[in-house]
Each structure stands twice: as C-alpha cells, then as structure tokens.
Backbone bond lengths (Angstrom), bond angles and torsions (degrees), N, CA, C in turn:
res aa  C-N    CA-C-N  psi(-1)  N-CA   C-N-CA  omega(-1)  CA-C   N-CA-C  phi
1 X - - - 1.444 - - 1.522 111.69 -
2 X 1.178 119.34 -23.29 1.264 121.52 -167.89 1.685 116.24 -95.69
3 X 1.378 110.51 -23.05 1.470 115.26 136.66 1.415 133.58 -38.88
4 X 1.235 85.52 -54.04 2.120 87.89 -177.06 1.542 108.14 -97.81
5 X 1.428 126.36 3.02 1.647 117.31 128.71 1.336 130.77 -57.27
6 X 1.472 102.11 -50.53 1.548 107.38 168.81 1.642 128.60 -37.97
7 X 1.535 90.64 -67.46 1.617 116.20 160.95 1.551 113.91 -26.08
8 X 1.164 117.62 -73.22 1.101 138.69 -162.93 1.815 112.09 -65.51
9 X 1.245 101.09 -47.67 1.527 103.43 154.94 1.000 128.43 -92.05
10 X 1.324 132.07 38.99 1.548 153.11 153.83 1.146 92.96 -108.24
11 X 1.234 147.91 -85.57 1.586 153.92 -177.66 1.892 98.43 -15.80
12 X 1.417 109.43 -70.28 1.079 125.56 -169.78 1.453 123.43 -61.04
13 X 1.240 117.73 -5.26 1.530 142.85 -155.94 1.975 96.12 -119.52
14 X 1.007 108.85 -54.52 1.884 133.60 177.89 1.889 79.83 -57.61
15 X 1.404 115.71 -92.55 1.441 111.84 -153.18 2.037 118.00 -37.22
16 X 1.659 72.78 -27.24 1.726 72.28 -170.72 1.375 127.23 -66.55
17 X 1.527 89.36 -36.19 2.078 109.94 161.72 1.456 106.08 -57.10
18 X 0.987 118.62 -59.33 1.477 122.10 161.35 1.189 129.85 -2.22
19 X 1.767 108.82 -79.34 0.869 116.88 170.81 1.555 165.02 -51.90
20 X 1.959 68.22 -25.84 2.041 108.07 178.99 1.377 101.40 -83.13
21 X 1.463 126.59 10.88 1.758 113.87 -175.33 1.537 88.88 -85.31
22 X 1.586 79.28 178.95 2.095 79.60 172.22 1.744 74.83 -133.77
23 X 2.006 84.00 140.80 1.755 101.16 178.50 1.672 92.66 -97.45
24 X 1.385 93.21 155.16 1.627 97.10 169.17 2.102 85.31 -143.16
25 X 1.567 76.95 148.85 1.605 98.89 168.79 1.376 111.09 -151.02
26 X 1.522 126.10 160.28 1.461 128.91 -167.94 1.440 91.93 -144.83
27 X 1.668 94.22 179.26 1.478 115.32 -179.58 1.658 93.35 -165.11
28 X 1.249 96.76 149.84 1.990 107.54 171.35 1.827 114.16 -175.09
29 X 1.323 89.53 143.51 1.730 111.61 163.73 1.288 117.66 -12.32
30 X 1.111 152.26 33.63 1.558 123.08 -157.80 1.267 118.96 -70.40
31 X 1.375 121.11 24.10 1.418 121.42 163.49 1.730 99.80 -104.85
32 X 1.523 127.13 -7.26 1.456 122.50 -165.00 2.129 93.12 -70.30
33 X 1.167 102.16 171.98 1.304 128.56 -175.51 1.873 106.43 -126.25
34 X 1.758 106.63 62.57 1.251 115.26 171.63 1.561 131.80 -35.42
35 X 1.486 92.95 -44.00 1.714 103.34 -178.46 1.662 111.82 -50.72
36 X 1.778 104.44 -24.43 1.863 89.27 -156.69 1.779 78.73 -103.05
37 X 1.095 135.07 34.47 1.426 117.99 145.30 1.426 123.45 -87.10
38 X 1.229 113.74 121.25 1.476 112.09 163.93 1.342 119.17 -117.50
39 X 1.384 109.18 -52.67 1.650 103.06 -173.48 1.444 110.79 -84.90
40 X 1.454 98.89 175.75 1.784 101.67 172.97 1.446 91.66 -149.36
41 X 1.753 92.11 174.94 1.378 107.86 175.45 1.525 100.68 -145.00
42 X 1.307 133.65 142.73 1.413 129.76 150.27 1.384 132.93 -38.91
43 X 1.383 132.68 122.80 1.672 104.29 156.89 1.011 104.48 -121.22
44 X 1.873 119.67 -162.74 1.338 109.13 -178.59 1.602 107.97 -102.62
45 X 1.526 92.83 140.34 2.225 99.82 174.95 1.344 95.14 -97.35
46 X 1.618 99.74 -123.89 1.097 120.09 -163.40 1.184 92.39 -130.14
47 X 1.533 115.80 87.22 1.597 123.56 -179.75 1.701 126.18 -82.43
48 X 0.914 103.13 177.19 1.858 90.58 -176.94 1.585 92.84 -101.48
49 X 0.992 90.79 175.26 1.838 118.62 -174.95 1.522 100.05 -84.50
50 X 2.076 106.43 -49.66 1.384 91.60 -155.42 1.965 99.45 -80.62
51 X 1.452 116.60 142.83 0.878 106.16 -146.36 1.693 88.60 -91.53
52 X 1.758 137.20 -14.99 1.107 97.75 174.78 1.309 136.16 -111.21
53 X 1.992 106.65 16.51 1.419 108.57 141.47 1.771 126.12 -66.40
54 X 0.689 114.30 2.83 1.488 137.24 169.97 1.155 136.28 -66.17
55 X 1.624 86.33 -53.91 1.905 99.67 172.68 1.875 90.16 -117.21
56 X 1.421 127.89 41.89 1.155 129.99 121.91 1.317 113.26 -89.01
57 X 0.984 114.52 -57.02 2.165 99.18 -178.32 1.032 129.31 -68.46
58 X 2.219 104.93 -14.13 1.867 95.60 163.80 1.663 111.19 -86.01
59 X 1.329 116.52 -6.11 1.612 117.54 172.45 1.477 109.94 -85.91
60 X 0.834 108.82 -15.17 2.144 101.56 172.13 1.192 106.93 -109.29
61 X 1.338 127.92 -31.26 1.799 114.09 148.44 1.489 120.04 -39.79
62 X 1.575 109.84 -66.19 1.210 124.69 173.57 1.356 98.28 -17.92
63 X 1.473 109.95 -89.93 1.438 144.80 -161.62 1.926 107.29 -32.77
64 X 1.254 99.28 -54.09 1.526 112.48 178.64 1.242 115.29 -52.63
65 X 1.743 98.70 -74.00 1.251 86.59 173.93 1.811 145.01 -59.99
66 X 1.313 109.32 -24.63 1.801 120.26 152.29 1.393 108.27 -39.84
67 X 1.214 126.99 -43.14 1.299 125.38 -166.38 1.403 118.85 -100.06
68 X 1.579 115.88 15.43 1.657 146.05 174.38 1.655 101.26 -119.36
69 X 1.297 117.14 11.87 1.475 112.09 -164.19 1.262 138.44 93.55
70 X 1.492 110.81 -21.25 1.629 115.04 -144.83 1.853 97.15 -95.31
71 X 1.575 88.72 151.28 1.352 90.73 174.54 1.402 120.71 -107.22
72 X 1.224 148.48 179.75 1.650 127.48 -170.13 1.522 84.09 -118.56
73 X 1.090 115.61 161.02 1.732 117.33 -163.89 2.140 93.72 -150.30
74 X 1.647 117.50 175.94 1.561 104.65 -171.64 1.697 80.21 -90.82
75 X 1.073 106.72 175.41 1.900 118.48 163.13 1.396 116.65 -38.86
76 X 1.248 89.00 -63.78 1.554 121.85 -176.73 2.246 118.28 -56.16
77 X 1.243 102.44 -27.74 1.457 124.49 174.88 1.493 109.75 -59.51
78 X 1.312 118.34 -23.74 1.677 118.67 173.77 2.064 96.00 89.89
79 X 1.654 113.93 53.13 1.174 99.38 171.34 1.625 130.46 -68.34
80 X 1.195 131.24 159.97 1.215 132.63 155.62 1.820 130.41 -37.69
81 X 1.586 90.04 -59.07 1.882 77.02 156.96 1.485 84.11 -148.57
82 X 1.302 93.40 -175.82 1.475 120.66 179.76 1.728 111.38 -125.98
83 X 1.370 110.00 125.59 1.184 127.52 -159.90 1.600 108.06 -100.57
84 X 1.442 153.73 168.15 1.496 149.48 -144.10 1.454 104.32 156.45
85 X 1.196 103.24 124.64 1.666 108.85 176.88 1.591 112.97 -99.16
86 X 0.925 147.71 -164.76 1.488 155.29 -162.90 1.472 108.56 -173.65
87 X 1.549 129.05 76.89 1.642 96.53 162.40 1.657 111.39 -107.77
88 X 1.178 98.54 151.51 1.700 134.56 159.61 0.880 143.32 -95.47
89 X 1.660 127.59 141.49 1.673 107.52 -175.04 1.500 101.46 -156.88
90 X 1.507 107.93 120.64 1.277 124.34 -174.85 1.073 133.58 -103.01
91 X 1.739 156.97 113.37 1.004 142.08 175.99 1.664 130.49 -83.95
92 X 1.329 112.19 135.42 1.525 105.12 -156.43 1.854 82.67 -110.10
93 X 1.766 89.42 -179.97 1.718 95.06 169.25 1.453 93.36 -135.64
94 X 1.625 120.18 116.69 1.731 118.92 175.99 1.451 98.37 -107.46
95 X 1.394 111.52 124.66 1.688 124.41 -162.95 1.951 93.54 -107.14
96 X 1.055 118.14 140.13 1.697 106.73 -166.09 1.360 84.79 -147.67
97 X 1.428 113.19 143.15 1.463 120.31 -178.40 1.273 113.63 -148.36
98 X 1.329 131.21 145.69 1.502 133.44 172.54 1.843 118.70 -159.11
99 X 1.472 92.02 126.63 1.597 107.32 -156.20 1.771 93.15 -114.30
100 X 1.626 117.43 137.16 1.487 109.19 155.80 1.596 95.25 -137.85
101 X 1.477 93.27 -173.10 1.224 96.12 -170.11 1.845 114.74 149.22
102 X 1.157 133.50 179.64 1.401 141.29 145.52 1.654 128.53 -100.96
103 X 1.230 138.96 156.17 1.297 140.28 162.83 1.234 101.00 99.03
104 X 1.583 107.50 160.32 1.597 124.37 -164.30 1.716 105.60 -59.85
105 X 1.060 105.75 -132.63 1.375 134.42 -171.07 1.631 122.56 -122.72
106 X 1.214 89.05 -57.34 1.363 107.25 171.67 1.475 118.54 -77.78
107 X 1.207 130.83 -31.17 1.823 134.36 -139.80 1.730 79.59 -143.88
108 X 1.159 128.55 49.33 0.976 113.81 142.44 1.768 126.76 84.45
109 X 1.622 88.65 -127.95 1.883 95.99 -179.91 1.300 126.00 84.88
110 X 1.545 111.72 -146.65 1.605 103.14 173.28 1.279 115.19 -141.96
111 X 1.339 111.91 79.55 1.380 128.92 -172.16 1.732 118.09 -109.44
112 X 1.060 134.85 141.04 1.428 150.03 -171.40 1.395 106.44 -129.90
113 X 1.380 120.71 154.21 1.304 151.60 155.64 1.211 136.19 -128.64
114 X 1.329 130.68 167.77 1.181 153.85 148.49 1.608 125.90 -158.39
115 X 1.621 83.51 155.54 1.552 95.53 -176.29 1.414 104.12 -126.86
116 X 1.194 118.04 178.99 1.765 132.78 -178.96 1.417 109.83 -160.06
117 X 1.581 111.61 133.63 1.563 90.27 176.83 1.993 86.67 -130.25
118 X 1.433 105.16 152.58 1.420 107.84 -162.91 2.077 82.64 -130.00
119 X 1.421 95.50 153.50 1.233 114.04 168.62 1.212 107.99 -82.69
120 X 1.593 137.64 133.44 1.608 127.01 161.98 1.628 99.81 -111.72
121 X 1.331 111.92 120.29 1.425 109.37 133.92 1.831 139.57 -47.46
122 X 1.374 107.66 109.84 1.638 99.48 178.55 1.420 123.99 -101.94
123 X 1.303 139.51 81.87 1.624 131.54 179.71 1.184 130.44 -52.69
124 X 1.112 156.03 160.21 1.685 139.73 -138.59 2.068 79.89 179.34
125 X 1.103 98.37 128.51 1.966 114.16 172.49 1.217 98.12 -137.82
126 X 1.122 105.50 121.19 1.606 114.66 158.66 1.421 120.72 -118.23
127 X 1.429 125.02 119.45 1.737 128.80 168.69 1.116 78.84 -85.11
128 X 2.055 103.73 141.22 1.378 122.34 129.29 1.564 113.42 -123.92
129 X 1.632 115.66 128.53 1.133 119.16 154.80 1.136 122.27 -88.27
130 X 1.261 127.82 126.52 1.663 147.00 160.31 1.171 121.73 -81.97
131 X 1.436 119.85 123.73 1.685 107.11 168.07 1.420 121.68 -70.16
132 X 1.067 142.86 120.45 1.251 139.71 -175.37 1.080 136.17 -78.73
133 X 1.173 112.44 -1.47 1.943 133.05 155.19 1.403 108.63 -76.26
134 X 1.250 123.38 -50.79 1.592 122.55 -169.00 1.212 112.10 -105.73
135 X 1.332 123.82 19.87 1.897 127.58 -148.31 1.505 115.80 -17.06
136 X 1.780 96.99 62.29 1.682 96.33 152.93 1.548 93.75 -114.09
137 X 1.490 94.60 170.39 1.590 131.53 -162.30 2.115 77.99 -87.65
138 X 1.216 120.14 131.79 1.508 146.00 166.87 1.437 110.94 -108.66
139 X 1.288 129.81 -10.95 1.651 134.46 -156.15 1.256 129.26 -173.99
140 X 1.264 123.07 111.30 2.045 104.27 -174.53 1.698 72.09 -160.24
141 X 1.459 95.80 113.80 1.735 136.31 128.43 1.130 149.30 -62.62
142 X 1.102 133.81 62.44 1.756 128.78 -165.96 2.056 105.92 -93.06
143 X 1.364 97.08 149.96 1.538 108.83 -174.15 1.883 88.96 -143.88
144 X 1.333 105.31 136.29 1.326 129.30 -179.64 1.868 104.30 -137.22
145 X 1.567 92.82 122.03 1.141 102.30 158.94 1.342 133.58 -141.93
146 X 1.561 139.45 178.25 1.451 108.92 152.87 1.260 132.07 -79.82
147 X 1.274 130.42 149.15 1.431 132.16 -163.32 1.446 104.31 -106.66
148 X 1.452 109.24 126.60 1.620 107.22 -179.54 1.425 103.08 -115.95
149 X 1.804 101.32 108.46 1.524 119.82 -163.12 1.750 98.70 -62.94
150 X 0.985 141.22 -48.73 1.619 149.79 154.59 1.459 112.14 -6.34
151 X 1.628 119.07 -58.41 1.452 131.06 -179.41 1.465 118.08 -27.71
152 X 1.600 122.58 123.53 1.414 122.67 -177.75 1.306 112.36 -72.68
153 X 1.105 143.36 159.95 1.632 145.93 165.86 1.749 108.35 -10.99
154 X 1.420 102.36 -79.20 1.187 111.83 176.38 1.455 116.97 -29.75
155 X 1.321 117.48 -88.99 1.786 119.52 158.43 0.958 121.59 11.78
156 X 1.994 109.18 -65.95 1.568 107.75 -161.53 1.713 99.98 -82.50
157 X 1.130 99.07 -33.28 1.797 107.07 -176.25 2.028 95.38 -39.67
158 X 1.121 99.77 -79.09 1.710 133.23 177.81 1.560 92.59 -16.60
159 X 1.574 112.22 -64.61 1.493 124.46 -172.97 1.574 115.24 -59.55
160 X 1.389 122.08 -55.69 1.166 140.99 158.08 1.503 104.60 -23.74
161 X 1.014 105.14 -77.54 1.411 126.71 176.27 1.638 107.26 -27.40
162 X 1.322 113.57 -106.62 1.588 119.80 161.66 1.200 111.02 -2.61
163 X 1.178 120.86 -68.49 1.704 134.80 -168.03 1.238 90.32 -42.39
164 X 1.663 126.97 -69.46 1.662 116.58 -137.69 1.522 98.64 -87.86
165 X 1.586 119.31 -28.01 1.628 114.92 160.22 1.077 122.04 -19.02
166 X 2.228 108.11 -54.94 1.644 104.71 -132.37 1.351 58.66 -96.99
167 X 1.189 160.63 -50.76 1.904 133.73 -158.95 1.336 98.91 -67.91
168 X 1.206 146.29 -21.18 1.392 141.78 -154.71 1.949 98.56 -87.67
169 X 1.725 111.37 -16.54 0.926 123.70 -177.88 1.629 135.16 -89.29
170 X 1.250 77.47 -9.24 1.855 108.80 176.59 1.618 100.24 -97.67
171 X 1.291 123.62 -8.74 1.763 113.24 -178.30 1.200 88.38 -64.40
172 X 1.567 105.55 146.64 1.538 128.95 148.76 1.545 127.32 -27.72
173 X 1.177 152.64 123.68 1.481 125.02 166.93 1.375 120.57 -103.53
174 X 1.127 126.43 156.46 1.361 130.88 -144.68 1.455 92.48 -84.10
C-alpha cells in the first residue's frame, strides 16, 4: 500500500510541474511570401481592459517584431500586415489529495486523508498576423499558461515577455 501512496504522490507532484509550463502552438500560410513583409500596423483583437498589461504585450510585440526587421507604420500608411492580440482568461478546478495510513480498503485500519481543491487561473495570448493586401490571416500563435494573480509588476512584465518570445519562435523564417 505504501507504494501506491508513493506512486500516487509522484503522479500528483509531475502534473503539477506540468501544469506551470506555458504551451505554445501556431499555424501559418505556407503559400504566404514572409520575406516581403516589413511593415505593420496594429488593429484591434481582443484586448485586455487592464491597460498596463496591455501595453506590456504591445511592447514585446513591438520589441520582436523590430528585431525581425519590421517597422510599425499608422493603419492608414498601407502596412504590410496588420498585427492583433487575443487575451483570455480561464478558470480551472485542481482537486489534490493525499491519504496515509495502514489496512486494506475494504476492512478498514488506520488510514487518513485529505483533499484540497485550489482555483487556477488560465491566460490564453493569441498573435494574429494578417496580410493586408489580401486580408487573409498568414500567422496565429497562441501561448497558454497559468496566471499567478499574486505576481509583482516585474513577474508579469518577465512573463509577458517569455510568452511573446516563445510565439515569436514559431514565425516562419525567410
């Protein structure tokens, strides 16, 4: 029995690391012609409210893309594509349990438990680039993680950060 406690809080210990990764997945054009993008322009996604996680994900967009070449151009200037963020926010339920003790299952003994169930916040970012001559979508990046509402400025900056890297890492290369 004391194996498959073990077990079981190893299992339960693994998911939790698990959980704290941030997934990223993409999708893109593979008929688009990446090289002849240069400029961009903003439009509007699905922006956040709070306004200065906000102008954290348009400053590490910004940032990325400068450092892919691109220049930021007005709407109105006739950019190359047009760029749009997406955030999301999900609430999970993680139920966590841990029992010791002696004796079967059935017949008793002297066994104890507990459980805990914790709320998780889940954040969800999505880049889409659009070409802006043909207004199809060429690019969409999404990164999901859990969000730890606690995090000081710095933190979320830090997080922000990472996030638009690891999508910035899925662009196409010319």
């Amino acid at each position: 029995m004391r194996i498959g406690t073990f077990v079981t809080a190893a299992i339960v210990a693994v998911m939790g690391t698990v959980a704290l990764a941030q997934n990223v997945s993409f999708d893109f054009d593979k008929s688009a012609d990446f090289s002849r993008f240069r400029t961009y322009a903003w439009v509007k996604g699905t922006i956040l409210s709070d306004e200065l996680n906000h102008g954290r994900i348009v400053s590490a967009v910004n940032g990325q893309l400068a450092m892919r070449g691109f220049s930021q151009v007005a709407p109105g200037a006739k950019p190359d594509v047009l760029v749009a963020y997406h955030a999301t926010f999900d609430r999970d339920l993680q139920i966590t349990g841990f029992s010791t003790g002696w004796g079967g299952y059935r017949f008793g003994g002297n066994r104890s438990g507990t459980a805990r169930a914790e709320e998780i916040l889940t954040g969800t970012l999505a880049l889409d680039m659009v070409d802006a001559h043909s207004n199809t979508i060429v690019w969409r990046a999404i990164a999901s993680k859990d969000v730890d509402v606690k995090a000081n400025p710095e933190k979320r900056e830090k997080n922000i950060n990472r996030a638009v890297e690891k999508l910035f890492k899925t662009y196409p290369r010319k």
